[in-house]
C-alpha positions in Angstrom: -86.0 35.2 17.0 -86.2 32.7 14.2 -84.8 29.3 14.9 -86.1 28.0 11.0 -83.3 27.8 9.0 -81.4 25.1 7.2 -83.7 23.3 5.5 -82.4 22.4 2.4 -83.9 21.1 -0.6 -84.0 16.8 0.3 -81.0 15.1 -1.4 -80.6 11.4 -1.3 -82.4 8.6 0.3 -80.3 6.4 1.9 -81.5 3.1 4.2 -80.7 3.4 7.7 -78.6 0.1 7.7 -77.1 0.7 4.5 -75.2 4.6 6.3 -75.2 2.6 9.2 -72.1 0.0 7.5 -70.8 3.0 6.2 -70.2 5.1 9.2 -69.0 1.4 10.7 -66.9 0.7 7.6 -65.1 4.6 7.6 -64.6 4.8 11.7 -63.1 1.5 11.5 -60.6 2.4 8.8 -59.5 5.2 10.8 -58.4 3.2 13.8 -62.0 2.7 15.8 -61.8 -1.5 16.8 -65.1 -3.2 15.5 -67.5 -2.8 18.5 -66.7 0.7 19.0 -67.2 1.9 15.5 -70.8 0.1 15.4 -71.6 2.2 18.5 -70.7 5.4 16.9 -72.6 4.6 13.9 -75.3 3.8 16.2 -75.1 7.7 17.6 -74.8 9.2 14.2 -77.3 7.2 12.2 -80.1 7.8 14.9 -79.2 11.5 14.6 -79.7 11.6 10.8 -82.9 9.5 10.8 -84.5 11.8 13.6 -82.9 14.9 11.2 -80.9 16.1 13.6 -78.2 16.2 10.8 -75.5 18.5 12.9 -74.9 15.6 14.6 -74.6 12.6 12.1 -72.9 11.3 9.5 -71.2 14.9 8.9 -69.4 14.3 12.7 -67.7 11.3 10.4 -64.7 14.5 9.0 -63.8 15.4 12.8 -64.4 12.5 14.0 -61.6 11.1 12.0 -59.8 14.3 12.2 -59.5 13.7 16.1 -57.8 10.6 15.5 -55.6 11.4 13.3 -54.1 14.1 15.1 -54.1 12.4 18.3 -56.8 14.1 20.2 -58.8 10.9 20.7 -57.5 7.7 21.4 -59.9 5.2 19.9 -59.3 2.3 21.9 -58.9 4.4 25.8 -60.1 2.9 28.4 -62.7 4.5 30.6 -61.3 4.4 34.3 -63.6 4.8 37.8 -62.1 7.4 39.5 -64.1 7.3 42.2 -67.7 6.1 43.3 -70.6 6.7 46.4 -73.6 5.4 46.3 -75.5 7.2 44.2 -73.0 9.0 41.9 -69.7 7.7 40.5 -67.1 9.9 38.6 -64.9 8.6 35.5 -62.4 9.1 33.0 -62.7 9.0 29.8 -59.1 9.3 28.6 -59.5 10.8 25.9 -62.0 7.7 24.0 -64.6 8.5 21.6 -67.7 10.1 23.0 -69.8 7.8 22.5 -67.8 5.2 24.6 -67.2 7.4 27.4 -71.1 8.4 27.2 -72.2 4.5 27.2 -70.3 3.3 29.9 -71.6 6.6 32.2 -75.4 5.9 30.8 -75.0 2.7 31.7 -73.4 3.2 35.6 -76.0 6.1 36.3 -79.0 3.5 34.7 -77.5 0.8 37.5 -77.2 3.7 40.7 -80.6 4.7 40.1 -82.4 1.2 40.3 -80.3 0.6 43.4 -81.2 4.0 45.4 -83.3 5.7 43.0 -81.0 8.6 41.7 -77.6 7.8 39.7 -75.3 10.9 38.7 -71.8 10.3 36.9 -69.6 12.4 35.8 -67.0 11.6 32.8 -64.0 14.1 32.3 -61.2 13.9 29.7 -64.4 12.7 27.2 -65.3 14.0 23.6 -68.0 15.0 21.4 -71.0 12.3 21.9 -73.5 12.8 19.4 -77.0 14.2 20.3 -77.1 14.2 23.9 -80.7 13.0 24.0 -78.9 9.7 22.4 -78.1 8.9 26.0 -81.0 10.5 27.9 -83.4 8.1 25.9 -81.6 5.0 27.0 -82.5 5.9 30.5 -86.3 5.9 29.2 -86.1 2.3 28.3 -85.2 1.8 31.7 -88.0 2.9 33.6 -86.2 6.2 34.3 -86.4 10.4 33.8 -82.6 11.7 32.3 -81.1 14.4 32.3 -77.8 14.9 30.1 -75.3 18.0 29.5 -71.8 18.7 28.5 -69.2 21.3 28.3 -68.2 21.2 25.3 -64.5 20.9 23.7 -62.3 24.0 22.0 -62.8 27.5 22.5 -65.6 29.4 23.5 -67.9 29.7 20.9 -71.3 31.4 22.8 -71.0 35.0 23.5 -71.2 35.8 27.3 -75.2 38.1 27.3 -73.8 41.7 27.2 -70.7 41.1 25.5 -68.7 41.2 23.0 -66.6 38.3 23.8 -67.8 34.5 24.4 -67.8 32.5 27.4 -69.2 29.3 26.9 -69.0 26.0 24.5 -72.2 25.8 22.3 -72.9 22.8 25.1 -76.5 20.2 24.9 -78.7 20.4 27.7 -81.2 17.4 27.1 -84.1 15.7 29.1 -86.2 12.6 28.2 -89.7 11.7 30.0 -91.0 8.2 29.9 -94.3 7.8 28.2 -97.1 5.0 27.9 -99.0 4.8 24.7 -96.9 7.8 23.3 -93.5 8.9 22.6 -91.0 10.0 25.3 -90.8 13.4 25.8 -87.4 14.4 24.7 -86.0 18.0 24.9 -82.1 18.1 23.7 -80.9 22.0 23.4 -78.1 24.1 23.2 -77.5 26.9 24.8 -76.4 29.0 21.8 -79.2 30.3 19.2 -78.5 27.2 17.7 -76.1 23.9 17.2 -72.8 25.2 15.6 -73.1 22.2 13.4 -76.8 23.6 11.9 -74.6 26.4 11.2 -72.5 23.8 9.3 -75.4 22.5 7.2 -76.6 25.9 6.2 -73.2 26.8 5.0 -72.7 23.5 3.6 -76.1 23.6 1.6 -75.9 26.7 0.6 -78.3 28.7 3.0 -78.3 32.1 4.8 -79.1 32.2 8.6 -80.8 34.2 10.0 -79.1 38.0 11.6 -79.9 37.2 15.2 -78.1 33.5 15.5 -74.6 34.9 15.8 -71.7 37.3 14.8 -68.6 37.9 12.4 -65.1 38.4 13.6 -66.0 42.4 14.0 -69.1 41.3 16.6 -71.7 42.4 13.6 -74.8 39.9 12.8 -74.1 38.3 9.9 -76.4 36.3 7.0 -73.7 34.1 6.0 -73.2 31.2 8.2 -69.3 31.0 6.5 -68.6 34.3 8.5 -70.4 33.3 11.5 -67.4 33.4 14.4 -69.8 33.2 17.8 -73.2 32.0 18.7 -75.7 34.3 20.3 -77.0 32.6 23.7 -80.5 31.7 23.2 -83.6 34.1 24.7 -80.3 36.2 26.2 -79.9 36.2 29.5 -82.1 32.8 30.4 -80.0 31.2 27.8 -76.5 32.4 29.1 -78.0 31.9 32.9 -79.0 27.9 31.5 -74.9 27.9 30.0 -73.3 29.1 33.2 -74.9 25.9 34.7 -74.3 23.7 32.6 -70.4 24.8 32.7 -70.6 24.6 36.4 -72.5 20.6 36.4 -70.7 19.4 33.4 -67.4 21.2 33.7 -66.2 22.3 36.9 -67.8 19.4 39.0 -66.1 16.9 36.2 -62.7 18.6 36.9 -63.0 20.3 33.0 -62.1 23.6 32.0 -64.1 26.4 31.8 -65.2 27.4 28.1 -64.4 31.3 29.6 -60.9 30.3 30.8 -59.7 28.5 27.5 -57.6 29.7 24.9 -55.9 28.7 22.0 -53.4 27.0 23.8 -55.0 25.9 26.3 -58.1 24.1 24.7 -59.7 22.7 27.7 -60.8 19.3 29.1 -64.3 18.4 28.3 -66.6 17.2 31.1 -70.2 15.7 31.2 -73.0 14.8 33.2 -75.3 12.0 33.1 -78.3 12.9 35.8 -80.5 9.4 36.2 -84.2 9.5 38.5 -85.5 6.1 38.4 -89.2 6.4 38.7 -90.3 3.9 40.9 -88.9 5.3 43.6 -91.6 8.0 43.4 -94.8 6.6 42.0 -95.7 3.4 39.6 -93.9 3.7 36.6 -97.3 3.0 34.4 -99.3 5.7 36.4 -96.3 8.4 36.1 -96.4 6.9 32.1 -100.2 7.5 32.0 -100.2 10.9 33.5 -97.3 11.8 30.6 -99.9 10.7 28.4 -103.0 12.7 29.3 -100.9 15.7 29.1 -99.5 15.2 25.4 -102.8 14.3 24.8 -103.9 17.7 26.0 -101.3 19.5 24.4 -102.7 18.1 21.2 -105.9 19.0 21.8 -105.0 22.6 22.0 -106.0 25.3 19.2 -103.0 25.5 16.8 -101.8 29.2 16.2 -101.4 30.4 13.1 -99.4 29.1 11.0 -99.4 26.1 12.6 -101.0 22.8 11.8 -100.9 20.8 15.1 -99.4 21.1 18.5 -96.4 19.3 19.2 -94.7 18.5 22.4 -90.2 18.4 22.4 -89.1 15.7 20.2 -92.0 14.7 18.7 -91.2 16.5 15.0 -88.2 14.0 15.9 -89.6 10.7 16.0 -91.8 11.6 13.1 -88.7 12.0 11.1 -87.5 9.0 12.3 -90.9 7.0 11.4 -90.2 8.2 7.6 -86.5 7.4 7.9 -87.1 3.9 8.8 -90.2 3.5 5.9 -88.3 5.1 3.5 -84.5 5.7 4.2 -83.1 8.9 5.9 -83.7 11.9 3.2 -80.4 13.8 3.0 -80.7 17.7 2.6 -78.7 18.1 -0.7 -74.8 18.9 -0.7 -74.7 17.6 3.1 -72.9 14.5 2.3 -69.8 15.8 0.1 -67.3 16.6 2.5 -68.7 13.3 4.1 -67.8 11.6 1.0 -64.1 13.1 0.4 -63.6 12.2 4.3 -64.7 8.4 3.3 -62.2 8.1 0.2 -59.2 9.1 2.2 -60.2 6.0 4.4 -60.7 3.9 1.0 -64.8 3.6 1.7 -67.1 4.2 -1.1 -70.8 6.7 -0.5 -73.5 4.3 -0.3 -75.7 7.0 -1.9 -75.4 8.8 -5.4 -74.1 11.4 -5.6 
């Protein structure tokens, strides 16, 4: 399978706090108050600067959208419903994602310093950005995450063996503390790919490749404007991994299962937000060192061909994000129109040329 695809030719350079007053400036002016459209420019800047451009500043047109018609409130509030010692389940109510997602980062953080493991569920919450957003705050607190969601809408990943989907294109992410290095981060979905990538191809003007999904007739298709449903990735492992997921982040949140949605009946999304908080096992800078000597032995390793260096998950990320924050974030070229037309109906200006 090829996973290579949408890479456009790089666009503009924009400085990561000049998008960041932009995404600020456009969720504002479409009902967001103040603090809560900072932290969703937060979520979507950090996307774009580690290139994970499905899920930045292009979430700014539904993210709007969802407002506008109602779908999210933008000023919810997130309500306990109910809590044990180690897990605690809550309600989003329909708030932005990245609300609902910091307050349940932030409870799970607190449940596992107190016993060493915090799980909380969120239900009724929205599309949150890259999951690994929220995994890595647990990082910086001395902990191992471990973040998924359902997804919202109708199924979108084909069930392995069918012709028909049965799940949301939903994240499954980890993050490892590290010393010296990086965090290990892996953030996945269980479809060949994120829909949004799918977005960007068709939006730069890219062909996918045949095996990432199917048209309306259930044939592989080239052109990601005809692509209808995902593939699961690797088949049945990645169907087996998306069955899961729906079972921690949806059934056990009290959302709907993608399989059992409809048009009318969209669902309720649910998410999970698994915290282990490391002291509890070992000393947080020998579990840090050990992280270490591995990625130091993964580097060390032969490169195939092809390849220049060994990499472990999320690394290709924070080197992104190392020339994103020397030189602003390098826009693949045509990302940012609809992204511009969604900031003039709000009365914002692009803080890029176009």
């Amino acid at each position: 399978m090829t996973a290579a695809f949408a890479q456009a030719k790089p666009g503009p350079r924009v400085p990561m706090p000049r998008m960041h007053a932009f995404a600020r400036q456009v969720m504002q002016a479409a009902g967001a108050p103040q603090d809560r459209a900072g932290l969703i420019a937060d979520v979507l800047v950090e996307a774009d600067a580690r290139g994970v451009f499905s899920h930045g500043i292009t979430r700014l047109t539904p993210y709007t959208d969802e407002i506008r018609t109602g779908l999210v409130v933008p000023a919810a509030e997130v309500l306990p419903l109910r809590e044990r010692p180690a897990t605690a389940a809550l309600d989003a109510q329909g708030a932005p994602g990245a609300v609902s997602a910091q307050a349940a980062m932030t409870r799970a953080i607190e449940l596992a310093h107190a016993g060493g493991v915090g799980v909380v569920s969120v239900r009724n919450g929205r599309h949150f950005g890259p999951a690994a957003h929220w995994a890595l705050q647990a990082v910086d607190a001395g902990c191992i995450a471990f973040v998924t969601s359902s997804g919202g809408g109708a199924s979108g990943v084909l069930a392995y063996g069918s012709r028909a989907p049965a799940l949301t294109n939903g994240p499954i992410a980890w993050a490892i503390p590290a010393g010296r290095r990086h965090p290990v981060v892996a953030d996945m979905a269980v479809g060949f790919s994120a829909l949004g990538k799918v977005r960007v191809a068709a939006a730069t003007g890219q062909a996918i490749p045949a095996d990432v999904g199917v048209d309306a007739d259930g044939a592989p298709t080239t052109d990601p404007a005809q692509l209808v449903w995902l593939n699961p990735f690797a088949g049945p492992k990645g169907f087996g991994l998306g069955i899961v997921m729906e079972t921690l982040a949806g059934i056990i949140a009290g959302a709907t299962p993608a399989v059992n949605r409809g048009p009318e009946h969209p669902g309720v999304v649910g998410q999970v937000f698994a915290v282990v908080h490391i002291e509890a096992f070992r000393p947080l800078a020998d579990v840090a060192a050990d992280v270490d000597r591995t990625i130091d032995a993964i580097h060390a390793l032969r490169p195939a061909e092809g390849f220049q260096r060994v990499l472990v998950p999320g690394e290709p990320e924070w080197l992104n994000r190392a020339q994103a924050q020397a030189h602003g974030i390098g826009y693949p070229r045509g990302l940012l129109d609809a992204v511009a037309h969604t900031a003039a109906q709000y009365g914002v200006a692009p803080v890029w040329d176009a």
